[in-house]
N, CA, C and O of each residue as an XYZ file, in Angstrom:
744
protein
N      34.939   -232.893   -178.040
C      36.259   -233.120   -178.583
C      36.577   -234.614   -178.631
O      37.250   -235.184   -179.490
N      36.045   -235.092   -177.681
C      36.647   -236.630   -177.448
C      35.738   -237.578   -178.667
O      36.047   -238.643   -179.201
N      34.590   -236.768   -178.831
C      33.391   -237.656   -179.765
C      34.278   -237.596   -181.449
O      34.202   -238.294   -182.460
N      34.949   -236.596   -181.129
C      35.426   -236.033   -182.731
C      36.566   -237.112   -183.134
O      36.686   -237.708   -184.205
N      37.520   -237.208   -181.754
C      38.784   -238.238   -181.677
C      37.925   -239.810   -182.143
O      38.319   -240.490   -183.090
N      37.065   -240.081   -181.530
C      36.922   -241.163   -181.357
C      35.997   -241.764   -183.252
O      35.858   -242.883   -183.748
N      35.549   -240.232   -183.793
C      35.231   -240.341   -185.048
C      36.407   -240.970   -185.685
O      36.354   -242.047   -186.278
N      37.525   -240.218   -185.532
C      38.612   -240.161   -186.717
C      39.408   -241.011   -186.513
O      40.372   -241.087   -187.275
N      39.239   -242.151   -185.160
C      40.249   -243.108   -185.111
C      38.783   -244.417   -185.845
O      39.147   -245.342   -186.571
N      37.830   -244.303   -185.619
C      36.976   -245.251   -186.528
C      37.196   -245.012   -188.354
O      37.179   -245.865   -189.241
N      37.345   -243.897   -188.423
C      37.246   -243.663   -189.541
C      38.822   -244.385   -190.872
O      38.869   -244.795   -192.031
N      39.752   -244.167   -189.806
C      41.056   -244.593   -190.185
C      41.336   -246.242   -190.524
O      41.240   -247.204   -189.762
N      41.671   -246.198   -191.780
C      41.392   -247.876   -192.251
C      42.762   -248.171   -191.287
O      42.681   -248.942   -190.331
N      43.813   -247.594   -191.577
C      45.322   -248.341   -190.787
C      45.965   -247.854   -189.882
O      45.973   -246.633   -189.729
N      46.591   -248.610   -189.141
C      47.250   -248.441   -188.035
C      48.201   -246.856   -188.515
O      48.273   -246.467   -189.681
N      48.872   -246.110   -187.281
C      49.493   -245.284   -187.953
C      50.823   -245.160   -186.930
O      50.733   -245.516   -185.755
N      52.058   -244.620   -187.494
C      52.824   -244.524   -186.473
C      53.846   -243.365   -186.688
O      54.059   -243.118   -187.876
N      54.458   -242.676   -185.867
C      55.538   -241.400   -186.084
C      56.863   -242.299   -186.120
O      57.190   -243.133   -185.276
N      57.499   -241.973   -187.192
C      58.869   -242.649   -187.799
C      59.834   -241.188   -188.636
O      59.409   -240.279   -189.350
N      60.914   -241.430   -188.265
C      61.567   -240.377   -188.686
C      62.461   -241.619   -190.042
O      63.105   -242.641   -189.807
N      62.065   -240.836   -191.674
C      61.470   -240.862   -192.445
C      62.945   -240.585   -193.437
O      63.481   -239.541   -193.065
N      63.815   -241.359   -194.752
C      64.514   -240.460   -195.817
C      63.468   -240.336   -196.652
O      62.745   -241.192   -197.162
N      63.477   -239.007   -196.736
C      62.375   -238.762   -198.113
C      62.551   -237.348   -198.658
O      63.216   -236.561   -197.984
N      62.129   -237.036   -199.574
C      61.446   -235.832   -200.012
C      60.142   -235.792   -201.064
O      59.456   -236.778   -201.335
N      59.987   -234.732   -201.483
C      58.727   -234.473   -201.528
C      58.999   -233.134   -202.722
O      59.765   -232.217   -202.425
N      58.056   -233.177   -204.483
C      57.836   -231.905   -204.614
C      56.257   -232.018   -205.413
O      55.709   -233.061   -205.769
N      55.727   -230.581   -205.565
C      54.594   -230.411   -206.318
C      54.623   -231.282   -207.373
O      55.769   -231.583   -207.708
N      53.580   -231.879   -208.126
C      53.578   -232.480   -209.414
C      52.770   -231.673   -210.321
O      51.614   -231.465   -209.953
N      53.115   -231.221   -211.336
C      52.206   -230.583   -212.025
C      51.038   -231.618   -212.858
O      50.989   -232.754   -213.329
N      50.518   -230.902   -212.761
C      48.645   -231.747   -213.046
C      48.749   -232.380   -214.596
O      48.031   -233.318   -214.944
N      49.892   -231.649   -215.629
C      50.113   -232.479   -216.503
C      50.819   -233.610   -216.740
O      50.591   -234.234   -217.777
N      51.793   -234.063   -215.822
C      52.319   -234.893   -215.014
C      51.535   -236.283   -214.107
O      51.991   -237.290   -213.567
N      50.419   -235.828   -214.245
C      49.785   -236.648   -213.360
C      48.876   -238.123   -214.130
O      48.557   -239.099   -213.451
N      48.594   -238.009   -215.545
C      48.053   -238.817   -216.008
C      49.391   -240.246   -216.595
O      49.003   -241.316   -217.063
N      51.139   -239.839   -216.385
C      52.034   -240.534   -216.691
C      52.623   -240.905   -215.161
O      53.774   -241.344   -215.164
N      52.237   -240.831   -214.396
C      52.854   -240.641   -213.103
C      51.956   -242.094   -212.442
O      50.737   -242.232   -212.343
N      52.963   -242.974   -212.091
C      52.490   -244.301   -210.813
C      53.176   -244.342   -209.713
O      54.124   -243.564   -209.605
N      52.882   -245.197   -208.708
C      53.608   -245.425   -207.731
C      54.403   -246.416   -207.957
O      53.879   -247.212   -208.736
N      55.706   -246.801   -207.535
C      56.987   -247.787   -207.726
C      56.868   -247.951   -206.216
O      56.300   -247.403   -205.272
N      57.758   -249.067   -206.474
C      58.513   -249.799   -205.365
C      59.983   -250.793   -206.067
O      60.032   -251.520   -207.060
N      61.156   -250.380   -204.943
C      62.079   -251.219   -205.728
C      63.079   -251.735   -204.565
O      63.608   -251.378   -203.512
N      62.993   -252.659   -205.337
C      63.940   -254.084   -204.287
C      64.896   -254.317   -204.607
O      65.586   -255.245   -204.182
N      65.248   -253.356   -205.630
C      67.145   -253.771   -206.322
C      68.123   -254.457   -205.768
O      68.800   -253.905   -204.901
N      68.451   -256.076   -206.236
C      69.359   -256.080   -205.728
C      70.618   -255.254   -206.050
O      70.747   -254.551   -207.052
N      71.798   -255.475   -204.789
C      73.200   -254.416   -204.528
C      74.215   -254.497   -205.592
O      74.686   -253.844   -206.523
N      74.349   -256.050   -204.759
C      75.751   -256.844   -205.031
C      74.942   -257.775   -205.874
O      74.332   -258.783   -205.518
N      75.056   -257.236   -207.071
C      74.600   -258.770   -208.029
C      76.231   -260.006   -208.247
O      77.377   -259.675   -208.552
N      75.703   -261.352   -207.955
C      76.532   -261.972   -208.072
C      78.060   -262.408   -206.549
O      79.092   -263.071   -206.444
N      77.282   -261.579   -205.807
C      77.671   -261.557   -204.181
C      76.452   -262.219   -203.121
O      75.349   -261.826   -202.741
N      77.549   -263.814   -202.799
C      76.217   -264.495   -202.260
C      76.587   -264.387   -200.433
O      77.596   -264.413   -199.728
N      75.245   -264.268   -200.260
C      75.087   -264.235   -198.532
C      75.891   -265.118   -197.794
O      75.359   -266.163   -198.166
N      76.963   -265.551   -196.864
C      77.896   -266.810   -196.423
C      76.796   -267.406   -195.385
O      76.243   -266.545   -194.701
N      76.454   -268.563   -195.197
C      75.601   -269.069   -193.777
C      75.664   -268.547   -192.279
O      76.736   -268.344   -191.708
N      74.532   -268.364   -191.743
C      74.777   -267.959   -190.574
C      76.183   -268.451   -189.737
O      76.824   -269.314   -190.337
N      76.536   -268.171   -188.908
C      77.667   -268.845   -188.217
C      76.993   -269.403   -186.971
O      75.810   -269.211   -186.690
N      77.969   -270.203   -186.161
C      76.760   -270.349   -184.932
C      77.019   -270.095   -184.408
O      76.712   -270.858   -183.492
N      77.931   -268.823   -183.808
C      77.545   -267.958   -182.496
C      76.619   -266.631   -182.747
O      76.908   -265.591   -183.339
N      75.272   -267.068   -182.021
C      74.178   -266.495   -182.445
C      74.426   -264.923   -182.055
O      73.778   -264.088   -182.685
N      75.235   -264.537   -181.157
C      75.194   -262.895   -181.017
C      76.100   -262.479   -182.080
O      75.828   -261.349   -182.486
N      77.181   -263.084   -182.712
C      78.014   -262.994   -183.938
C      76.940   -262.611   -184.939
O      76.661   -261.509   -185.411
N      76.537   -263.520   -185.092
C      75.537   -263.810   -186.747
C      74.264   -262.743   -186.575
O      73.688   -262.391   -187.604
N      73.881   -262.297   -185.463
C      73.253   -260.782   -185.398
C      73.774   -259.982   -185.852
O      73.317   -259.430   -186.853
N      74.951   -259.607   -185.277
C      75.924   -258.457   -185.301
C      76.261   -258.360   -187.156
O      76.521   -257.401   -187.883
N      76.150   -259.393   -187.345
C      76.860   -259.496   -188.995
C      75.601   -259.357   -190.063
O      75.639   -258.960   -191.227
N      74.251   -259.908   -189.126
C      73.549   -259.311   -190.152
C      72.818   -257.814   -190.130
O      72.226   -257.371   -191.114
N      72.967   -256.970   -188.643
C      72.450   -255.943   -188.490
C      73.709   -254.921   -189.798
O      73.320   -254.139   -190.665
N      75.432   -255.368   -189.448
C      76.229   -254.683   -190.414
C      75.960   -254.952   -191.603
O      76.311   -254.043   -192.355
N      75.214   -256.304   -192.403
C      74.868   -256.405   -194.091
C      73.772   -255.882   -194.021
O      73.297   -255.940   -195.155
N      72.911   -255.278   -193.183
C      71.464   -254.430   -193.376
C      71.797   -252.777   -193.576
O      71.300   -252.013   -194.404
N      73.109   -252.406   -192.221
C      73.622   -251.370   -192.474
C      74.149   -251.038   -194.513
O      73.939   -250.302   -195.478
N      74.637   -251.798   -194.215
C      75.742   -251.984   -195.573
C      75.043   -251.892   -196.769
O      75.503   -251.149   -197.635
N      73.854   -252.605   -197.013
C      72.643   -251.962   -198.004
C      71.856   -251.118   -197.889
O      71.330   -250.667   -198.907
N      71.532   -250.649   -196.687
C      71.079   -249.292   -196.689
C      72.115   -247.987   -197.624
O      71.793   -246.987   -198.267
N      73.150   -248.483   -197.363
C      74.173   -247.004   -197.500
C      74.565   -247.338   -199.085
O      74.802   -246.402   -199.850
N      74.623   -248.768   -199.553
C      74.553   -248.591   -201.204
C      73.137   -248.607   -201.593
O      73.119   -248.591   -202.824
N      71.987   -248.630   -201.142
C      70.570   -248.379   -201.751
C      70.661   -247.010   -201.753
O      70.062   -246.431   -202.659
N      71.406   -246.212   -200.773
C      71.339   -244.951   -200.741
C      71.939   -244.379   -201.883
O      71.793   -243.204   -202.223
N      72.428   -244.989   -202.306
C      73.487   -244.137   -203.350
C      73.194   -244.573   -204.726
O      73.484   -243.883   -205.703
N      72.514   -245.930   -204.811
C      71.921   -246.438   -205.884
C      70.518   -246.714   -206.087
O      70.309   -247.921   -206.206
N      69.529   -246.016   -206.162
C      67.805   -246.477   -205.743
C      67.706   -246.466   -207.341
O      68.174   -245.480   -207.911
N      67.363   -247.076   -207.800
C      67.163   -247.116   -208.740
C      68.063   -246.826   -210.342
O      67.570   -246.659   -211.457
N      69.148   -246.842   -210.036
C      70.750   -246.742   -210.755
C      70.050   -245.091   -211.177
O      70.597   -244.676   -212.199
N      69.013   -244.121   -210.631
C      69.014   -243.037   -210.894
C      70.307   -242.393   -209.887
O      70.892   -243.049   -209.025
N      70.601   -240.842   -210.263
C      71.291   -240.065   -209.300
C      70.733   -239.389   -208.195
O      70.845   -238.182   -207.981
N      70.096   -240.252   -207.463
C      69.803   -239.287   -206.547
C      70.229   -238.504   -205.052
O      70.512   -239.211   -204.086
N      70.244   -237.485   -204.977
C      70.943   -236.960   -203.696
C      70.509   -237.930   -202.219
O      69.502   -238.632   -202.123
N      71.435   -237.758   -201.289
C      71.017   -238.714   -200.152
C      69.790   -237.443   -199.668
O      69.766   -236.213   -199.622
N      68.653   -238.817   -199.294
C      67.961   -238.434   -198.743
C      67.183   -237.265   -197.694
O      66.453   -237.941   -196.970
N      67.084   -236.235   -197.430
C      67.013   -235.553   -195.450
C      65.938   -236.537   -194.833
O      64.998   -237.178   -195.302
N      66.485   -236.378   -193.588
C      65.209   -237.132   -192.978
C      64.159   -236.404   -192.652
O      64.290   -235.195   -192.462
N      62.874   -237.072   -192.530
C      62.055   -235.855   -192.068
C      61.064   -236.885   -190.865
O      61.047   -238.110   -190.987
N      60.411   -236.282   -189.921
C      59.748   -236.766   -188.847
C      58.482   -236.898   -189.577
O      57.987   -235.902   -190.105
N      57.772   -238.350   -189.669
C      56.656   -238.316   -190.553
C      55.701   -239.036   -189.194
O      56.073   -239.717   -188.238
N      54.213   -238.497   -189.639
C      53.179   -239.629   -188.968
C      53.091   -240.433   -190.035
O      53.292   -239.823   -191.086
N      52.792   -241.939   -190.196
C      52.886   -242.452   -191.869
C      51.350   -243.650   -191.400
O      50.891   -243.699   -190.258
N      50.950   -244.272   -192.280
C      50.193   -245.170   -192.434
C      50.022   -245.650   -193.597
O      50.497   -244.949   -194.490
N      49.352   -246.895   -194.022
C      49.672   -247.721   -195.382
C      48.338   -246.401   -196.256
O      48.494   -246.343   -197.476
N      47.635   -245.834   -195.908
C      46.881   -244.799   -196.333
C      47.233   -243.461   -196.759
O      46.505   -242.905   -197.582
N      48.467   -242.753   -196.210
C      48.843   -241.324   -196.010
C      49.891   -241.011   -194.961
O      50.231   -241.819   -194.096
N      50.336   -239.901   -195.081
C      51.312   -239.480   -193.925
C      51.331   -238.033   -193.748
O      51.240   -237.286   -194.722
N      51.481   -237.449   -192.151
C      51.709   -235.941   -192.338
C      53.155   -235.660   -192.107
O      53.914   -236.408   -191.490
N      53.479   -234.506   -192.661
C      55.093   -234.355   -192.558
C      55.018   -232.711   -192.355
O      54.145   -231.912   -192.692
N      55.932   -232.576   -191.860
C      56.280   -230.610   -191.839
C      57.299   -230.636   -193.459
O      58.005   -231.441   -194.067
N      56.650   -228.725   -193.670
C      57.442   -228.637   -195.175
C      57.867   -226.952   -194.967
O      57.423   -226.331   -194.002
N      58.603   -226.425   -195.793
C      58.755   -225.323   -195.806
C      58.167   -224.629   -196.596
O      58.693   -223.688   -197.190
N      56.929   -225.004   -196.728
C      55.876   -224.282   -197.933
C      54.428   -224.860   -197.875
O      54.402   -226.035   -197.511
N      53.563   -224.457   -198.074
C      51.835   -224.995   -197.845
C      51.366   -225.430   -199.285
O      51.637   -224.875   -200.350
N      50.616   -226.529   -199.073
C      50.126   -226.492   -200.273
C      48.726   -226.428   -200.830
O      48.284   -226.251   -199.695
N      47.691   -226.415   -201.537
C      46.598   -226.444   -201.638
C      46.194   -227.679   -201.761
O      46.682   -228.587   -202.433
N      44.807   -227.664   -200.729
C      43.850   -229.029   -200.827
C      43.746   -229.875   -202.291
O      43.464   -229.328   -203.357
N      43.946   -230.891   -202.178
C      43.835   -231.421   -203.953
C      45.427   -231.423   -204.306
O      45.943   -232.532   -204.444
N      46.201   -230.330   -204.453
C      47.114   -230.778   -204.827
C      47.954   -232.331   -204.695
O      48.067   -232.953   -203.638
N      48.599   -232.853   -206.288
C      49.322   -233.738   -205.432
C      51.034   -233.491   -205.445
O      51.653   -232.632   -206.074
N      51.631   -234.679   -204.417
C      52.887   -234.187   -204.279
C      53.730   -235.729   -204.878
O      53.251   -236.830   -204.605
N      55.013   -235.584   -205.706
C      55.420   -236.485   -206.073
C      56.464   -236.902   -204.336
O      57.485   -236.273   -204.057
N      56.099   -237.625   -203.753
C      56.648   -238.112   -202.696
C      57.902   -239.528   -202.740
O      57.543   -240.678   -202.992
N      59.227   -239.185   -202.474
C      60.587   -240.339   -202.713
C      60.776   -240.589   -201.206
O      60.963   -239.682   -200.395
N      60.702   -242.086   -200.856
C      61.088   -242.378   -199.593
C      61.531   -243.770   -199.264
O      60.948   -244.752   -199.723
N      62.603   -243.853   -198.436
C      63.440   -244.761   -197.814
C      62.365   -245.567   -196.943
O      61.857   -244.737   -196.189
N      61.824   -246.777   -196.732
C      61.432   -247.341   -195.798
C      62.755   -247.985   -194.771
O      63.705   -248.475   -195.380
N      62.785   -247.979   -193.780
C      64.412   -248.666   -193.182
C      63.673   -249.924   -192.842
O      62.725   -249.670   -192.099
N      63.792   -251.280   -193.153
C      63.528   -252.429   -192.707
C      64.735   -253.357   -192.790
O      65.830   -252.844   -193.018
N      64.632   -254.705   -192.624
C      65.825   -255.322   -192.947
C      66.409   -255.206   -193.464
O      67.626   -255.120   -193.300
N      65.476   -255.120   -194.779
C      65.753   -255.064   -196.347
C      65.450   -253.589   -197.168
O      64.729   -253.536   -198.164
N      66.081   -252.498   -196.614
C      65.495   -250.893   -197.400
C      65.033   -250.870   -198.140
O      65.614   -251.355   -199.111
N      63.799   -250.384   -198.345
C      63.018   -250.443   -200.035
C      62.677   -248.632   -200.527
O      62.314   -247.631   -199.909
N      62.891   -248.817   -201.386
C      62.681   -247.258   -202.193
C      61.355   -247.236   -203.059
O      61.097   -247.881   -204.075
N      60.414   -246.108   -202.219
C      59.465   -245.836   -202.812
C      59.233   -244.534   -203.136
O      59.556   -243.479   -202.589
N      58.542   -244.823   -204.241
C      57.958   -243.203   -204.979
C      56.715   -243.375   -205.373
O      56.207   -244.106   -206.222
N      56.098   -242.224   -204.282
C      54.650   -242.385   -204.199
C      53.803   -241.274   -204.703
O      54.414   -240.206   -204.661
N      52.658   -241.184   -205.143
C      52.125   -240.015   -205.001
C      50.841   -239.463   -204.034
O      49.851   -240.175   -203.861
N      50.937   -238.439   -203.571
C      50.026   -237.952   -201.833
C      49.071   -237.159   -202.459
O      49.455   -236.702   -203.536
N      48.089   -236.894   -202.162
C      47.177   -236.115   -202.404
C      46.858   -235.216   -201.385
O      46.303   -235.749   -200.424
N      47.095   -233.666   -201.281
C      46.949   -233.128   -199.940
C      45.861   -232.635   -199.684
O      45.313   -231.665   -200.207
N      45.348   -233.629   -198.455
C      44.261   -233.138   -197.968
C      44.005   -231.881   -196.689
O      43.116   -231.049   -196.505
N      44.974   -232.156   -196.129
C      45.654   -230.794   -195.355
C      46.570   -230.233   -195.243
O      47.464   -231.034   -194.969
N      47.047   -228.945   -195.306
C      48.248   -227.856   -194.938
C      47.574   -226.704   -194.513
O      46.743   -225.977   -195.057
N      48.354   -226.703   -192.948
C      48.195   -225.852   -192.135
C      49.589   -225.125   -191.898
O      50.538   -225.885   -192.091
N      49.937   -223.832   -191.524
C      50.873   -223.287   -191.142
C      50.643   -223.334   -189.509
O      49.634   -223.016   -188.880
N      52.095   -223.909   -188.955
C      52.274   -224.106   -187.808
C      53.214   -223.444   -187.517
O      53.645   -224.076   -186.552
N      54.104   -222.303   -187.699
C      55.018   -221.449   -187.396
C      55.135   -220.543   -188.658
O      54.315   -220.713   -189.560
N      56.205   -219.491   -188.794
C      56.268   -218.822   -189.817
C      57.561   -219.319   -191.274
O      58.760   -219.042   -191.283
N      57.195   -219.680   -191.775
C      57.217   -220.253   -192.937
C      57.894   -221.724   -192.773
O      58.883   -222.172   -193.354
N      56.701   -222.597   -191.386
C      56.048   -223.944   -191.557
C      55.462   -224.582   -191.952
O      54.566   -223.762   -192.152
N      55.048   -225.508   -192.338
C      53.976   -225.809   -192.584
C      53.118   -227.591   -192.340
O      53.713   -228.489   -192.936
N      52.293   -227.875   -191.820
C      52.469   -229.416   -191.973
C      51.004   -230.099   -192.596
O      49.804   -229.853   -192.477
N      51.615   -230.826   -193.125
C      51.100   -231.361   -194.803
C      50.499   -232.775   -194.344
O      50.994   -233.668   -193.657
N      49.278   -232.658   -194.959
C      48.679   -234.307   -195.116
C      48.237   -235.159   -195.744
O      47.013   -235.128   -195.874
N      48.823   -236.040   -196.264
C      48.352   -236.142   -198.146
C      47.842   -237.725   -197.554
O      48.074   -238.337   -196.512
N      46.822   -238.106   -199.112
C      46.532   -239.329   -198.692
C      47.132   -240.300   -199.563
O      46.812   -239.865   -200.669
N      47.774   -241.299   -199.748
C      48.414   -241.967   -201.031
C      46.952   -242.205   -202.193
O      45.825   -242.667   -202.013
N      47.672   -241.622   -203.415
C      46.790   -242.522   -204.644
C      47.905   -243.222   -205.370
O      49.115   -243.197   -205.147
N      47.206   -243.857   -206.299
C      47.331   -244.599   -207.774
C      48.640   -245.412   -206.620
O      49.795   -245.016   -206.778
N      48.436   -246.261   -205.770
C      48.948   -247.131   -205.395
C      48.822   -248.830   -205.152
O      47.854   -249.127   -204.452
N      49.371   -249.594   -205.465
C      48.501   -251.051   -205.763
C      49.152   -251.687   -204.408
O      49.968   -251.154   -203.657
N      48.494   -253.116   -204.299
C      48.375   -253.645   -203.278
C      49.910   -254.088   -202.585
O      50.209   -254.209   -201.397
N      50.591   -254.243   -203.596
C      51.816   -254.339   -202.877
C      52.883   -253.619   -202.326
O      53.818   -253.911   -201.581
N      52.416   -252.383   -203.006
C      52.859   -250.904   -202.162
C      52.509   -250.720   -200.882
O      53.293   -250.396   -199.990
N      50.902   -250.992   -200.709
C      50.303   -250.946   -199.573
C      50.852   -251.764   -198.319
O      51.035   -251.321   -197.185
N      51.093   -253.183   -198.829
C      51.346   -254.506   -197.880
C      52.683   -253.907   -197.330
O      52.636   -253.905   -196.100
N      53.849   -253.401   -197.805
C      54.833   -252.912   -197.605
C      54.886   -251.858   -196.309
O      55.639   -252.041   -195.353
N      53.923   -250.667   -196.433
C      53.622   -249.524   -195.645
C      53.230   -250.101   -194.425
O      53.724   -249.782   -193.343
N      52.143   -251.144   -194.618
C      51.648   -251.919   -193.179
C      52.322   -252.565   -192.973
O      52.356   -252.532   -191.743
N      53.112   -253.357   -193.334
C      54.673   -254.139   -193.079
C      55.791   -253.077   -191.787
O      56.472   -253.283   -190.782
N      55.456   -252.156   -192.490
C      56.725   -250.921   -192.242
C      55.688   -250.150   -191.154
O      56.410   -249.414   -190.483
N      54.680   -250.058   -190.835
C      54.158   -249.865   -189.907
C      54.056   -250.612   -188.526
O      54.577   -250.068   -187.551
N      53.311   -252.031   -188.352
C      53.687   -252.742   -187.884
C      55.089   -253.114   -187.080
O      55.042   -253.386   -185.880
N      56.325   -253.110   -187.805
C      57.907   -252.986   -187.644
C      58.347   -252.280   -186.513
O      58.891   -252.696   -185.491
N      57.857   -250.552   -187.036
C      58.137   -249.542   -186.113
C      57.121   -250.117   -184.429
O      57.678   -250.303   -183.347
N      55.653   -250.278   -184.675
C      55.167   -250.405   -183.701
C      55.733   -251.048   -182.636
O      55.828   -250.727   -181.451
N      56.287   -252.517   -183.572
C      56.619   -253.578   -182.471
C      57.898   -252.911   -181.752
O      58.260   -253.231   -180.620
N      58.533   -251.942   -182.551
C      59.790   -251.287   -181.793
C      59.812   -250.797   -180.610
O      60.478   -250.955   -179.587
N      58.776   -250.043   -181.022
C      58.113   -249.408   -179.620
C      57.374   -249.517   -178.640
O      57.360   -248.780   -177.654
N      56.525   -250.709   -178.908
C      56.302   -251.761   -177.771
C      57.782   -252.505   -177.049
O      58.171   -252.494   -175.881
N      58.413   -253.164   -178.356
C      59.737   -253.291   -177.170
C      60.569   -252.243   -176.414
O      60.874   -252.395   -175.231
N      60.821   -251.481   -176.935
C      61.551   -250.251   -176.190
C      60.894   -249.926   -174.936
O      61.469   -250.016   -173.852
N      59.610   -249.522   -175.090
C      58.424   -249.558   -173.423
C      58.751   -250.913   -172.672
O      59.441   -250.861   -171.654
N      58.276   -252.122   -173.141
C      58.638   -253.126   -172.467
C      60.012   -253.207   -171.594
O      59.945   -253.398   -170.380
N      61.121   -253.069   -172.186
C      62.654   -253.518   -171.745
C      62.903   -252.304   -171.330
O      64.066   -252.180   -170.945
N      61.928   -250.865   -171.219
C      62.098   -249.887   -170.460
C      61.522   -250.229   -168.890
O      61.990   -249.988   -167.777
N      60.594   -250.735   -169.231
C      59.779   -250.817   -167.933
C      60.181   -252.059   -166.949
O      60.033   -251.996   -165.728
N      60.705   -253.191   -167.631
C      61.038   -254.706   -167.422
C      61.987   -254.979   -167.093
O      62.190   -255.988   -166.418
N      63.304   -253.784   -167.637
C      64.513   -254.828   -167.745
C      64.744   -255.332   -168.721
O      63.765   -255.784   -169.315
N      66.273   -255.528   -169.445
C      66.335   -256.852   -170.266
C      66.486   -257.898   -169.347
O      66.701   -257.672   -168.157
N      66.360   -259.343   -169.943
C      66.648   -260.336   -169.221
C      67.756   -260.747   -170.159
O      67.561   -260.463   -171.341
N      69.180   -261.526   -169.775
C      70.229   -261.354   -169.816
C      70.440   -263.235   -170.449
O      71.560   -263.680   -170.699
């Protein structure tokens, strides 16, 4: 068992991490698939609304930029692409700049792909629409299921993004262990 683990963590080009995820997810039909790319979008919000300078009380000028990070999250939410789209559900994903597994309420077949819409949360929220290729679905309860697709037809700056957004979460959770185990220092 351990020889098998130690296959599949060599085998794995990128880091990977569990992040709870806005996204959804549906079948793409196969005629669909030769017009179909991956996006990424950086829209700005407030066109014509400029950022004011930090201030210099440095726990202030946190506080003000964690609320303008809040504050574009919740109009990216409502505007990704000046399409209509419903707010997001979240879903608990394993993700990597390669693929991600997610639970679904339906299985799908090997090969299939899935048109995949998702929120990255970083400073700066970015909206991607990807497409997964599923290489696994297993039923894990009765009408569970959890899904493992690998990203295609994605270019390099989609990618840099995912390992960006990988990375992010990690360091989170190295700090959270750390200042669990440490203490903050004050």
């Amino acid at each position: 068992m351990e020889e098998n683990n130690a296959k599949d963590m060599k085998a794995r080009e990128y880091s990977r991490v569990d992040a709870c995820i806005p996204m959804d997810f549906v079948l793409l039909p196969e005629e669909d698939l030769p017009k179909v790319r991956s996006t990424i979008s950086r829209q700005p919000y407030l066109l014509g609304v400029t950022v004011p300078e930090d201030v210099e009380d440095k726990a202030l000028s946190e506080w003000l930029h964690l609320f303008n990070s809040k504050l574009d999250f919740i109009i990216h939410s409502v505007s990704v692409d000046r399409e209509e789209l419903p707010a997001l559900p979240f879903h608990q994903a394993n993700i990597s700049a390669s693929g991600m597994r997610f639970t679904a309420k339906e299985g799908y077949e090997k090969g299939q792909v899935l048109s995949i819409r998702m929120v990255l949360q970083k400073q700066r929220p970015l909206s991607l629409h990807l497409c997964g290729q599923v290489v696994e679905s297993l039923e894990i309860s009765d009408g569970e299921f959890e899904v493992a697709v690998k990203f295609i037809l994605i270019d390099d700056e989609i990618r840099d993004e995912l390992v960006r957004f990988v990375f992010e979460k990690q360091r989170e959770i190295l700090r959270g262990k750390r200042d669990s185990e440490f203490g903050r220092c004050s």
